[in-house]
C-alpha positions as CSV (number, residue, x, y, z in Angstrom):
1,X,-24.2,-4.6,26.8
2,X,-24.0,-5.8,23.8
3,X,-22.4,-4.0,20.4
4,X,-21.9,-4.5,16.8
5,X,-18.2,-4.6,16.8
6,X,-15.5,-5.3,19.3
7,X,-12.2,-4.8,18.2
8,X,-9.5,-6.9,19.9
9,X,-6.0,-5.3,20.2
10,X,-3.3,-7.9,21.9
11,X,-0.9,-6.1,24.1
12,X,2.7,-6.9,25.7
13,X,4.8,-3.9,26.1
14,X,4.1,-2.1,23.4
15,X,5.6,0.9,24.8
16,X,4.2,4.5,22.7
17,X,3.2,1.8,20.1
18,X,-0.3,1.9,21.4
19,X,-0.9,5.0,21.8
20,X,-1.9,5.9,18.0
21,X,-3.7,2.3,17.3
22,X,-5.9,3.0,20.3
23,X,-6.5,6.4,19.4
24,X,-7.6,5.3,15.9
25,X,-9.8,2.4,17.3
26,X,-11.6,4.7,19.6
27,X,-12.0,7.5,17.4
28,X,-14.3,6.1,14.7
29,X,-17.2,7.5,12.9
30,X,-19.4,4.3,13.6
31,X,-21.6,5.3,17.0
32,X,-19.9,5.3,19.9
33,X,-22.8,3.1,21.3
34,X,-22.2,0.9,18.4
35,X,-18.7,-1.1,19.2
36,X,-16.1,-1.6,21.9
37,X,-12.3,-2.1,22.3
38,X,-11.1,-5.1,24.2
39,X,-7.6,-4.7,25.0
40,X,-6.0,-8.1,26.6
41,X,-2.9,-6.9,28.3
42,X,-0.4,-10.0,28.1
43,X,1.7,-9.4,31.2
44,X,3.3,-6.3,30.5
45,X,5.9,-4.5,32.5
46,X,6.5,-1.6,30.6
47,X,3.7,0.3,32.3
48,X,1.3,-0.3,30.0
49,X,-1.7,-1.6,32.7
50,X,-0.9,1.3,34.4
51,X,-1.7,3.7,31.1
52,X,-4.5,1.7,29.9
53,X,-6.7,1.8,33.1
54,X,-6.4,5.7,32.4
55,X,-7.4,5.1,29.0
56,X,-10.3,3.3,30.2
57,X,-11.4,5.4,32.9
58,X,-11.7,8.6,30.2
59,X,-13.2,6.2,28.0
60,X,-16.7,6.1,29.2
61,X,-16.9,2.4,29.3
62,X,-16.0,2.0,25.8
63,X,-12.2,0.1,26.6
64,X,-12.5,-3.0,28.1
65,X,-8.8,-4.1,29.9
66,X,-8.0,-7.3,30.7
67,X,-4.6,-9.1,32.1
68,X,-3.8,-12.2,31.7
69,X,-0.3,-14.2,32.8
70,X,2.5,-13.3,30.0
71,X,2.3,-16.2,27.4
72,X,5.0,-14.7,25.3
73,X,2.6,-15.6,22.2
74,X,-0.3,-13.2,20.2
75,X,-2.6,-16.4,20.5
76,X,-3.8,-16.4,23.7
77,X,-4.3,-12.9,24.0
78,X,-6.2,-12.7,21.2
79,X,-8.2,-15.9,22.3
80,X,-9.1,-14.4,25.3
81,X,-10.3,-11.1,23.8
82,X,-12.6,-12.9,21.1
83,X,-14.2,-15.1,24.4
84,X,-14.3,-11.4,26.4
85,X,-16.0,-9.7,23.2
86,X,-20.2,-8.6,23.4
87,X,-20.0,-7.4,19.6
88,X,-21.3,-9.5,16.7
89,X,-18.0,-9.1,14.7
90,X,-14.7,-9.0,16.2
91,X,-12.0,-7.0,14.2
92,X,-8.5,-7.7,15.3
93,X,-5.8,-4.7,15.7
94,X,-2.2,-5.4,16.8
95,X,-1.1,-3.1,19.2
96,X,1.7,-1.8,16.7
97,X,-1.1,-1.0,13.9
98,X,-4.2,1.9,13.2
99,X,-7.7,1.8,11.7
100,X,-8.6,4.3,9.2
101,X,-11.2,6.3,10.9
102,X,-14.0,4.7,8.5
103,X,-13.1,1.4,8.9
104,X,-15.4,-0.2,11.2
105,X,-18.4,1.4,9.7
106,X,-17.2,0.5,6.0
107,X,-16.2,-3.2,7.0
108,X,-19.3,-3.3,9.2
109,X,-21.8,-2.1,6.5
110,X,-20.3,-4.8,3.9
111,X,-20.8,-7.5,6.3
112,X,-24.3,-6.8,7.1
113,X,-25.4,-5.8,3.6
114,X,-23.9,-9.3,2.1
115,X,-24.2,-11.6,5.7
116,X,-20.4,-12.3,5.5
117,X,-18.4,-14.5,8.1
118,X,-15.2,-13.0,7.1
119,X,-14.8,-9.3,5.6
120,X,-11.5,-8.5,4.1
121,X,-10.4,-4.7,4.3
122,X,-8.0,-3.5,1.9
123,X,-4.5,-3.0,3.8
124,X,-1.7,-0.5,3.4
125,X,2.1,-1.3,5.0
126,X,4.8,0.7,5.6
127,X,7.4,-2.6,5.7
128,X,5.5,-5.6,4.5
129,X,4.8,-6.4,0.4
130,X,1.3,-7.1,-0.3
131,X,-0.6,-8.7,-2.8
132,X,-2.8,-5.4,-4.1
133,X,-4.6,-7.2,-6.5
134,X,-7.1,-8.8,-4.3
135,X,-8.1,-4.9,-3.2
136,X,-9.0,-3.7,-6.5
137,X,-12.2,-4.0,-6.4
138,X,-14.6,-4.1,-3.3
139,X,-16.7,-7.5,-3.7
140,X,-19.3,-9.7,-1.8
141,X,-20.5,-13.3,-1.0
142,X,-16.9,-14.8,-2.2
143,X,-15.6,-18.1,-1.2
144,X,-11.6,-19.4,-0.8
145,X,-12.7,-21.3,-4.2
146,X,-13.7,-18.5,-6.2
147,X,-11.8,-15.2,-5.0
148,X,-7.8,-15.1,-4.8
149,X,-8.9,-14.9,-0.4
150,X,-5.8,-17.0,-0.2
151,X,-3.5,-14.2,-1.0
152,X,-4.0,-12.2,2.2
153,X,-3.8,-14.6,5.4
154,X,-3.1,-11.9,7.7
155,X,-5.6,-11.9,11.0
156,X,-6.5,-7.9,10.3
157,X,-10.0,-8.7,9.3
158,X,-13.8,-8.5,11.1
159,X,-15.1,-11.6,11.4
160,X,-18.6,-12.8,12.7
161,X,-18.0,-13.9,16.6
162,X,-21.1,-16.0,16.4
163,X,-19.2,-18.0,13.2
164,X,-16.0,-18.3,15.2
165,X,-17.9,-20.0,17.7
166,X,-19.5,-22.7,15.7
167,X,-16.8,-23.4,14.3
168,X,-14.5,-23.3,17.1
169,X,-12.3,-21.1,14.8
170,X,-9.2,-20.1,17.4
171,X,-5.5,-19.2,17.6
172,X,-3.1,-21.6,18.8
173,X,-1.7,-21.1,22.0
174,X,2.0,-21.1,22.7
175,X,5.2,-20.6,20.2
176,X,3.7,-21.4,17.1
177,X,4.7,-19.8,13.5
178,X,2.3,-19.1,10.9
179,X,-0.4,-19.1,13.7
180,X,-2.1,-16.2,12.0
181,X,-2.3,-18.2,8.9
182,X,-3.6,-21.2,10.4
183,X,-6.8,-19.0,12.1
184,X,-7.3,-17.5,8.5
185,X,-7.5,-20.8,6.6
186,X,-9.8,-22.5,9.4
187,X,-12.1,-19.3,8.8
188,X,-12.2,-19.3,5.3
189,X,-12.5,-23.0,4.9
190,X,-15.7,-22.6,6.5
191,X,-16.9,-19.0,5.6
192,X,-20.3,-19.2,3.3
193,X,-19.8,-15.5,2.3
194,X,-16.6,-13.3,2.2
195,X,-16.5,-9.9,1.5
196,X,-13.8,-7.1,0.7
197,X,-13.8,-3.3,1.0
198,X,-11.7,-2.2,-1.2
199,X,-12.5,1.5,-2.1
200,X,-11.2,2.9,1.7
201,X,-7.9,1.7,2.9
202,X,-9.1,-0.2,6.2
203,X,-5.7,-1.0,8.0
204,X,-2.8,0.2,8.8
205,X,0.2,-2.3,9.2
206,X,2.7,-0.8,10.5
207,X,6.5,-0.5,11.6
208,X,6.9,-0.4,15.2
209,X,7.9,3.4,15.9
210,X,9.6,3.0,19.0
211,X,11.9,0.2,18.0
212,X,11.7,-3.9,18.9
213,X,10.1,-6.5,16.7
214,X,6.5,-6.8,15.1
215,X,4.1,-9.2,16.1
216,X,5.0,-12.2,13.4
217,X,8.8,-11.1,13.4
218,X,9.9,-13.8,15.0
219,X,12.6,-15.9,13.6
220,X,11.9,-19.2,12.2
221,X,13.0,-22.9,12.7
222,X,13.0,-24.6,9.8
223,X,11.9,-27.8,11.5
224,X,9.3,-26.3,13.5
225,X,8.3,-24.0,10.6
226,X,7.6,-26.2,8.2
227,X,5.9,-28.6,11.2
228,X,3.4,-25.5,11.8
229,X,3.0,-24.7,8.2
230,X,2.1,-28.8,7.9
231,X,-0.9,-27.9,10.8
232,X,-2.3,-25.1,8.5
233,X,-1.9,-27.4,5.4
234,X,-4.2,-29.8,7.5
235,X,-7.0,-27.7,7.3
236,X,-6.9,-26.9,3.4
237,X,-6.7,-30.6,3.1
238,X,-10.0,-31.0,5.4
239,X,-12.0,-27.8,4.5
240,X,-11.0,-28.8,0.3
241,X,-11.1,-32.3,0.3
242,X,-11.6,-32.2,-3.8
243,X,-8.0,-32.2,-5.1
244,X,-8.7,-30.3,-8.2
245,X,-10.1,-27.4,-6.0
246,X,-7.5,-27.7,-3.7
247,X,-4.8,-27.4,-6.3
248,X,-4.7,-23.4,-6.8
249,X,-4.8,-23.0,-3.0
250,X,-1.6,-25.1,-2.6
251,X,-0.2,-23.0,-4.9
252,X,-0.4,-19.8,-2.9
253,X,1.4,-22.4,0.2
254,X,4.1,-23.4,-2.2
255,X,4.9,-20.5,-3.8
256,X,5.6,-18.1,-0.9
257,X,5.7,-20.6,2.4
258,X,8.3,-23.0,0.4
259,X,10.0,-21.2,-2.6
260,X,9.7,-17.4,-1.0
261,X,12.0,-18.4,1.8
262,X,14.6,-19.9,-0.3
263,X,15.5,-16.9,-2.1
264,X,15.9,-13.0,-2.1
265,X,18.1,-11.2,0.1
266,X,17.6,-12.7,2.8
267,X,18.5,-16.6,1.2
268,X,21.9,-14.7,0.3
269,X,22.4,-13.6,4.1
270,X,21.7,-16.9,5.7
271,X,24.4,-18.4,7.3
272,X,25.8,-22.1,5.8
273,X,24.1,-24.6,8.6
274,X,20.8,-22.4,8.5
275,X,20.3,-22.3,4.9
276,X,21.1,-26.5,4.6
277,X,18.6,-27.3,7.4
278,X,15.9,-24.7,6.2
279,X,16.5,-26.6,2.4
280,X,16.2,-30.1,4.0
281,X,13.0,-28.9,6.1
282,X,11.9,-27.2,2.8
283,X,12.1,-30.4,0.9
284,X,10.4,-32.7,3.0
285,X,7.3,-30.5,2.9
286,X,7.4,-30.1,-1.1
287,X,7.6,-33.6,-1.2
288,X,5.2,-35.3,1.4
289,X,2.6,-32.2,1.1
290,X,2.0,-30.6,-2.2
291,X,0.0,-32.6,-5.4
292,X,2.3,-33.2,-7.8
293,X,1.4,-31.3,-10.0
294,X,2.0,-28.3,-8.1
295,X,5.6,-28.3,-9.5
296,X,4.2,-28.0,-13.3
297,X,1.5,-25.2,-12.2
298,X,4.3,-23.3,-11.2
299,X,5.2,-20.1,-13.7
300,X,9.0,-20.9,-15.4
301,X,11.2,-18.7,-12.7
302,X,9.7,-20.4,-10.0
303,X,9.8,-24.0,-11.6
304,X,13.4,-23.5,-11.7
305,X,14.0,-23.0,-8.3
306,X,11.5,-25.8,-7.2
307,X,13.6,-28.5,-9.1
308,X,16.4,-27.2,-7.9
309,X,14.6,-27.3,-4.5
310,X,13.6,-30.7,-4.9
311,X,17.9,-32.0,-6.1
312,X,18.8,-30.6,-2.5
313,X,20.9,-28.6,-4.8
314,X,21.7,-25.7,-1.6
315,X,25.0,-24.1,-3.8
316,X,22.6,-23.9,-6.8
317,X,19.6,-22.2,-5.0
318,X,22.2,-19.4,-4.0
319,X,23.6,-18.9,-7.4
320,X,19.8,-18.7,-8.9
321,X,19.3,-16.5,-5.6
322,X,21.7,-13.9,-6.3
323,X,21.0,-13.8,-10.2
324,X,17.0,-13.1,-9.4
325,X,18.2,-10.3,-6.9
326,X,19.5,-9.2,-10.1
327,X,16.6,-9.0,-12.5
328,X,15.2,-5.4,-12.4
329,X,12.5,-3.5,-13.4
330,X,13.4,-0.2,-15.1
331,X,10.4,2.5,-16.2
332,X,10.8,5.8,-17.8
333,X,8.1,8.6,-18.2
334,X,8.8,9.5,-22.1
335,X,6.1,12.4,-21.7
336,X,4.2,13.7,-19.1
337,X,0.8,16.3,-19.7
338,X,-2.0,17.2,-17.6
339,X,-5.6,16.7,-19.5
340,X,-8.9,17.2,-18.0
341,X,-7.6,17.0,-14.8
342,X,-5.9,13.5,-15.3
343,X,-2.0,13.4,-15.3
344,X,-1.4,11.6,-18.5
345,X,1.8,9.6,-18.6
346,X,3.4,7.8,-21.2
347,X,5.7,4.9,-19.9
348,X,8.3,2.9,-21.5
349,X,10.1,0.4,-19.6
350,X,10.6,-3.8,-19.2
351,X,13.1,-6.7,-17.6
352,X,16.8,-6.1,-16.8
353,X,19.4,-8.4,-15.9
354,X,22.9,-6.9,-14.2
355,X,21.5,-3.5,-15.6
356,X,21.0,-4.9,-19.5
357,X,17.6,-5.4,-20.9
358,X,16.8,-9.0,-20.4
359,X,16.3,-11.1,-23.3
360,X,14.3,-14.1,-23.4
361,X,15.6,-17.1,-25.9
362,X,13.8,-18.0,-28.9
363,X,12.5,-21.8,-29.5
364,X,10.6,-22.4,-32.4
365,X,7.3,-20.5,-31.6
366,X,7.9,-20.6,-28.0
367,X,10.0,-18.4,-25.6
368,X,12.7,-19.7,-23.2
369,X,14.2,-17.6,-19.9
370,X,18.0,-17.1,-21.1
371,X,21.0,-19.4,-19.8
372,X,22.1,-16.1,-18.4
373,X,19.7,-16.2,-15.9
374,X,19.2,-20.1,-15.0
375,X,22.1,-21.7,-16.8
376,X,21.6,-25.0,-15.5
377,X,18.0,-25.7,-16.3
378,X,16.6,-27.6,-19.1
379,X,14.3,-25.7,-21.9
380,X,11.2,-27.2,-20.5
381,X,11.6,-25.4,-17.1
382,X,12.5,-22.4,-19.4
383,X,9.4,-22.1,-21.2
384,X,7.3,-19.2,-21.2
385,X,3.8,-18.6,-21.3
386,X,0.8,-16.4,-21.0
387,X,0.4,-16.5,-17.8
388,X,4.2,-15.9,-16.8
389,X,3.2,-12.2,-18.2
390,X,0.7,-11.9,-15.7
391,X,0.2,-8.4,-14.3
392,X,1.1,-4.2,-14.8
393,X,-0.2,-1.4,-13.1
394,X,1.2,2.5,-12.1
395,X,0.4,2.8,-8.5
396,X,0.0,6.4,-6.8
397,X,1.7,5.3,-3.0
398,X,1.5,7.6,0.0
399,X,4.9,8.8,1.4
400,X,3.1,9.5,4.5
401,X,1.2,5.7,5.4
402,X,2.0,3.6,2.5
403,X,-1.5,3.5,1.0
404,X,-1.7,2.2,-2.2
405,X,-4.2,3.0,-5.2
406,X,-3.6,1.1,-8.5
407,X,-4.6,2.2,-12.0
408,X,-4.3,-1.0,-14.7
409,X,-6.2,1.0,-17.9
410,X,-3.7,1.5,-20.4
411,X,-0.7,-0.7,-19.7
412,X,0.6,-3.7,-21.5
413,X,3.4,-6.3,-20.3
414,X,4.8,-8.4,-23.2
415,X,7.6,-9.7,-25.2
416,X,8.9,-7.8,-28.1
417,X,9.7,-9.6,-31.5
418,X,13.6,-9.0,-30.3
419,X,12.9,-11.0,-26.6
420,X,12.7,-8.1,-24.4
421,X,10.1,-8.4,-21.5
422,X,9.0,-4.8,-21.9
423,X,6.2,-2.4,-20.3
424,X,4.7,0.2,-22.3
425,X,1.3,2.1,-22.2
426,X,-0.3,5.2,-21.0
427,X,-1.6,5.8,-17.5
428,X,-4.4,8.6,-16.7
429,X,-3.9,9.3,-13.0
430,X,-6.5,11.1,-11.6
431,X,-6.1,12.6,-8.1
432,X,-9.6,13.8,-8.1
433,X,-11.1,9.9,-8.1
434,X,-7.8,7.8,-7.5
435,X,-8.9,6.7,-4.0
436,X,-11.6,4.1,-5.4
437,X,-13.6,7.4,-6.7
438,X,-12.8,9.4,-4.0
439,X,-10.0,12.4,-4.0
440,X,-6.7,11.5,-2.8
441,X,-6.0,13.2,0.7
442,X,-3.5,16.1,0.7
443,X,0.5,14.5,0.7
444,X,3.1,13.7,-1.6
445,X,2.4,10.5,-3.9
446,X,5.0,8.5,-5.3
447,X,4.0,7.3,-8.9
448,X,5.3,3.5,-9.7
449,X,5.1,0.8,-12.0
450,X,5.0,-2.8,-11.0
451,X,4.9,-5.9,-13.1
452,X,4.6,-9.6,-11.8
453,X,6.8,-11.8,-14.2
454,X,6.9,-15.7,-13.9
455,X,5.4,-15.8,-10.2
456,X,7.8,-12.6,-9.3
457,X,7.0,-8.8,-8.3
458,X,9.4,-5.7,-9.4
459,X,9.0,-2.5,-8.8
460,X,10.1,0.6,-9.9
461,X,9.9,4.4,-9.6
462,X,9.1,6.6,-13.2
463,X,12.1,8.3,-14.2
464,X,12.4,10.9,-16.6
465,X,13.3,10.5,-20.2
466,X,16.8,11.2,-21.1
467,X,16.6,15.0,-22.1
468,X,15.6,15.5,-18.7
469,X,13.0,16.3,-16.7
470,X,10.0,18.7,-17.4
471,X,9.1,21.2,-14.5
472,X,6.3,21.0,-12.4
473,X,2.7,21.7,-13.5
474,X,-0.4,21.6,-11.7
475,X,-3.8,20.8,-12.1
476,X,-6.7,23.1,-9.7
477,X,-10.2,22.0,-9.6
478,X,-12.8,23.1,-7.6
479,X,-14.1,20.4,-5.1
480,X,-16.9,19.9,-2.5
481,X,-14.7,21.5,-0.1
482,X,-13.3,24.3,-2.0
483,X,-10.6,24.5,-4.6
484,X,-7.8,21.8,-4.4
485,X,-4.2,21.7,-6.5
486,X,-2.6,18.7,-7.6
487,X,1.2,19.1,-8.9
488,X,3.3,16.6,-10.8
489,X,7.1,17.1,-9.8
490,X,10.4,15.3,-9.9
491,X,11.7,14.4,-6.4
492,X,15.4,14.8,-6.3
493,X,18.2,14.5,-6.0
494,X,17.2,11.7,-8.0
495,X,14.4,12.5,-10.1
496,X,11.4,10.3,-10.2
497,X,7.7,11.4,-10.9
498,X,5.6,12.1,-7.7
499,X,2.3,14.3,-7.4
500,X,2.1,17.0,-4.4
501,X,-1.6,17.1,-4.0
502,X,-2.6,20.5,-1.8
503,X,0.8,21.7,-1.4
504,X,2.4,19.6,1.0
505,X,5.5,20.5,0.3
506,X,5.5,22.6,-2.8
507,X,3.8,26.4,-3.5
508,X,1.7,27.3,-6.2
509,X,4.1,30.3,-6.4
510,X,6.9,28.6,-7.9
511,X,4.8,28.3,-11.1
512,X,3.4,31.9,-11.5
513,X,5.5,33.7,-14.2
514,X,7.7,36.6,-13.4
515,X,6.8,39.7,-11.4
516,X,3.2,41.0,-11.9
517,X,2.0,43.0,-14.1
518,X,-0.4,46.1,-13.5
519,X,-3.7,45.6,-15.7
520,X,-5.2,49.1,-14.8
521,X,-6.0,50.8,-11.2
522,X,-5.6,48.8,-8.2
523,X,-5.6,45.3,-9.5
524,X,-2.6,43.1,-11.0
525,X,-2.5,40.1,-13.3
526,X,0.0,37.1,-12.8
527,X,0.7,34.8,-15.9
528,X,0.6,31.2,-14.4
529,X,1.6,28.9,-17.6
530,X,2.2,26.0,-15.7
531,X,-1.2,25.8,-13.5
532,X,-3.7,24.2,-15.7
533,X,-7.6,23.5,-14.8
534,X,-10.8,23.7,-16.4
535,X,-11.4,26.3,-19.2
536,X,-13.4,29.2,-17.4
537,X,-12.4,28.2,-14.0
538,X,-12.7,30.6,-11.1
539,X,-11.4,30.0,-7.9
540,X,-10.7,32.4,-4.7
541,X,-7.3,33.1,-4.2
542,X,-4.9,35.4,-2.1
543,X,-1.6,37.5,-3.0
544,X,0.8,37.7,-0.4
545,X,2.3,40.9,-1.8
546,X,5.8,41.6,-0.9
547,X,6.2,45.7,-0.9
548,X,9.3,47.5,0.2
549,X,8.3,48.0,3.9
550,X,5.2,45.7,4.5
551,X,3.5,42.5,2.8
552,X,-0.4,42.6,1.8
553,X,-2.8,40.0,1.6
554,X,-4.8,40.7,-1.6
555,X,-7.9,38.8,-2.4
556,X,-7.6,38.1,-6.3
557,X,-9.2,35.0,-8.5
558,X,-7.5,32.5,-10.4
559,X,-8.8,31.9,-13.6
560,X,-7.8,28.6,-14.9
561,X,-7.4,27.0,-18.7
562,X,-6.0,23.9,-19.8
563,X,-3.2,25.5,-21.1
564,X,-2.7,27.6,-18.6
565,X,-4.0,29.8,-16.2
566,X,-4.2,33.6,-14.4
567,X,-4.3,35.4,-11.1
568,X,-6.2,38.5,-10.8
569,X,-5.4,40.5,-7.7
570,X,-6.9,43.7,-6.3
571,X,-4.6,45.7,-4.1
572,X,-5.9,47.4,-1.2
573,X,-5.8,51.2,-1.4
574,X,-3.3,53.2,-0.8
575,X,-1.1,50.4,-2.3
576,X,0.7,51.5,-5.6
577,X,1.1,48.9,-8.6
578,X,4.5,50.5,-9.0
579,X,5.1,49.1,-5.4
580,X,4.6,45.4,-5.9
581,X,7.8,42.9,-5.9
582,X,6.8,39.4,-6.7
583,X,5.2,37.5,-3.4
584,X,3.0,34.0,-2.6
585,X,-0.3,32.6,-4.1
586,X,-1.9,30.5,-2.2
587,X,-5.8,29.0,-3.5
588,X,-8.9,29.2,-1.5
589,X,-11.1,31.6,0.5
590,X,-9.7,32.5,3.6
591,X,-10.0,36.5,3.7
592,X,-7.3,39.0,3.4
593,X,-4.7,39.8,6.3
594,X,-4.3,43.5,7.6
595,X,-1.4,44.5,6.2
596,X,1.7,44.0,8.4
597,X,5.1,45.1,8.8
598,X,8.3,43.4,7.1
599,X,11.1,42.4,9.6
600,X,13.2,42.2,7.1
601,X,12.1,45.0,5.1
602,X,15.7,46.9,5.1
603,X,17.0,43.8,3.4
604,X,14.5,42.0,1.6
605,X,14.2,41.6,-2.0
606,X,11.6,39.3,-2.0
């Protein structure tokens, strides 16, 4: 029978991998009647056929399992699964990944509403960079020519089965690297209309849990690297055929494919023979496959490398290497408020280099990266310009799954009158409409700047200003689904500015004043001075109350202000105000407890 959607999830002993990314694909809110999962089992022999025709049988004829002979490569599998497929889209999982519940009826929605062949979701990793900025915005009926598409050539995408067809759009078959690539560029070659949802996080790419490699972890040969990378360089060539088009796109190829493999870390860890046949490899393709003028498109950092690429300089591509892995990003919070329920930061920060600010060289009107960084290069490499400042935001990041929402209001990267690449701005981060308008779900959020300078990416995590940091403050509001608590805290032991939203890990309590106070009859009042919200506020709330022998749940109201807020609490009767030792506030409606006794109520202080 037909469906809208089939999702195709390659498989070869994933082990417990699968469990969670076939629970997510199966649980979605699209109708059930709507889409089906196509796993293709690759020859396991971990006794994964064996779990997935259980799967299948509770599945109600939603999971569709098919073995093939182990080909050792995700091509095939995949292959297979797109020819096995009855929906009109085909969204790829890999067995080690999850779908945001959403995400088939979001991604599904965009594609019909805009006829797209190809429709990007926005992605979240727990071990892989990505480039953010093409998910800031959701957008339709883009093309590879007009829309940075080229930025994100991962296969996690729904595209239209019918398009794959025409075009005879497949993986290749057997050890092959950059496959996934290679399927991406034939796709969006061709694609008439591309769309991206950006305002859910779609995908989750993920860290294997139970140990092994990740599909695409596979280590390269430089010969046979570069050879595959020349197959997907094929297609731009065919599907661009105007070189002035072409030339951004070969950019993207030449930046990370060539230059992003000859330094970092890992060019530093590489041993002698590897690194001198992965240069020479490296060299043939700059020369014989990128325009020219690549090289001079390139910002000043990366320019440097490439002519040092191009000398078949190896000892010099590890000296610029390890002084790269030594330009930092540093970013202090210099104040810190909450303000009509936004978190109002003030940042200063900018470039380091071996843990002093970095200073840029003046030359004439012009600025030049400093000797200290690339000694050897001419001033012409050196040279700076407007687009070598090319990006800032604060991003709120999800300890729990790595999403990622961006805020770029406020923020300016430049270079002072003194050369100093620095950061500065305000940030308003708003938990209530952070997720593309939406509330952040409940977790802990790390809050961090990045910056991409001269074709590079830093990051770093806001640390407080030198007096030290402030103590946690919240923010409640009242929401659709009752009232919800947002608090801004330093993580420690090394402090850095994160936001608990719904107490995750942190209680409401810790920033109520003192014991309470009695305010006539039955009913107390707790000063909270560092819980903030709208002025005239009210939101249900309980008072675990801690009394010699016994604790109480009290119904009481918190009353919020922006400078500060309340607790009223009734006590039940028989209950004395003279009784009451300090106890827990929680926020919300969920009725008060009978009271019950104290196990440790010989000991207990409270």
């Amino acid at each position: 029978m037909a469906v809208d959607v089939s999702v195709v999830i390659p498989a070869y002993n994933p082990g417990a991998n699968l469990d969670a990314g076939l629970r997510s694909a199966l649980d979605q809110t699209l109708a059930a009647d709507r889409y089906e999962v196509v796993v293709v089992d690759d020859g396991s022999t971990d006794g994964t056929a064996e779990w997935l025709d259980r799967q299948a049988a509770a599945s109600g004829g939603r999971l569709v399992v098919h073995r093939i002979p182990p080909s050792g490569w995700p091509g095939r599998p995949r292959n297979v699964g797109v020819d096995l497929a009855s929906g009109r889209y085909i969204q790829f999982l890999d067995a080690d990944d999850a779908l945001h519940p959403q995400a088939l009826a979001r991604l599904l929605a965009a594609a019909d509403s805009s006829d797209a062949d190809v429709v990007v979701g926005k992605l979240a990793s727990d071990f892989r960079g990505l480039n953010h900025h093409v998910f800031r915005r959701s957008v339709t009926g883009r093309t590879i020519r007009d829309y940075p598409l080229v930025d994100t050539l991962t296969p996690h995408k729904m595209f239209r089965r019918q398009f794959l067809l025409d075009h005879a759009i497949r993986f290749a078959e057997g050890p092959r690297h950059v496959e996934d690539e290679h399927f991406c560029m034939q796709a969006y070659v061709h694609a008439r209309s591309v769309a991206v949802v950006a305002d859910v996080t779609c995908y989750f790419y993920r860290r294997r849990r139970t140990g092994g490699r990740n599909l695409g972890d596979t280590p390269i040969v430089p010969e046979e690297y570069f050879r595959d990378l020349g197959a997907v360089l094929d297609v731009l060539d065919a599907g661009v055929p105007d070189a002035d088009e072409r030339l951004p796109l070969q950019l993207r190829f030449y930046r990370t494919e060539v230059l992003g493999r000859l330094r970092g870390g890992q060019m530093l860890r590489y041993a002698d023979d590897h690194r001198r046949a992965l240069l020479e490899a490296a060299r043939a393709a700059a020369t014989a496959r990128f325009d020219p003028r690549v090289r001079d498109s390139l910002p000043a950092l990366l320019r440097i490398q490439a002519n040092l690429l191009l000398a078949g300089d190896v000892d010099g591509l590890v000296r610029y290497a390890e002084r790269l892995e030594a330009l930092r990003l540093s970013a202090t919070a210099t104040a810190v408020a909450w303000g009509d329920g936004r978190l109002h930061v003030s940042i200063s920060g900018g470039l380091t280099l071996d843990g002093e600010p970095l200073q840029l060289t003046r030359d004439g009107d012009d600025w030049l990266v400093p000797a200290s960084l690339a000694a050897d290069a001419p001033a012409a490499d050196r040279r700076i310009d407007a687009a070598d400042l090319a990006d800032i935001d604060c991003a709120l990041v999800s300890r729990a799954d790595a999403q990622l929402w961006s805020n770029v209001e406020g923020l300016s990267l430049a270079v002072a009158d003194d050369g100093r690449v620095v950061a500065t701005g305000e940030v308003a981060l708003d938990p209530w409409s952070a997720q593309a308008g939406a509330p952040l779900p409940a977790g802990l959020w790390d809050v961090r700047l990045r910056v991409s300078f001269s074709g590079l990416t830093r990051v770093a995590r806001l640390v407080p200003a030198a007096d030290g940091p402030a103590e946690p403050e919240a923010w409640v509001t009242a929401q659709p689904d009752g009232p919800r608590a947002a608090i801004a805290y330093w993580t420690s032991p090394q402090p850095a500015l994160a936001l608990d939203v719904d107490g995750w890990m942190h209680a409401l309590q810790a920033l109520v004043a003192g014991r309470p106070e009695a305010a006539g009859g039955r009913r107390l009042r707790l000063a909270a001075p560092a819980i903030h919200g709208p002025d005239g506020g009210r939101h249900p709330a309980q008072f675990l109350l801690a009394l010699p022998d016994r604790t109480v749940c009290c119904p009481g109201t918190l009353r919020t202000a922006p400078g500060g807020s309340a607790v009223d609490v009734q006590l039940p009767r028989g209950v004395s105000p003279a009784e009451a030792e300090a106890g827990w506030l929680r926020i919300g409606d969920s009725g008060a407890a009978e009271p019950v006794p104290r196990a440790d109520a010989a000991t207990a202080d409270s």
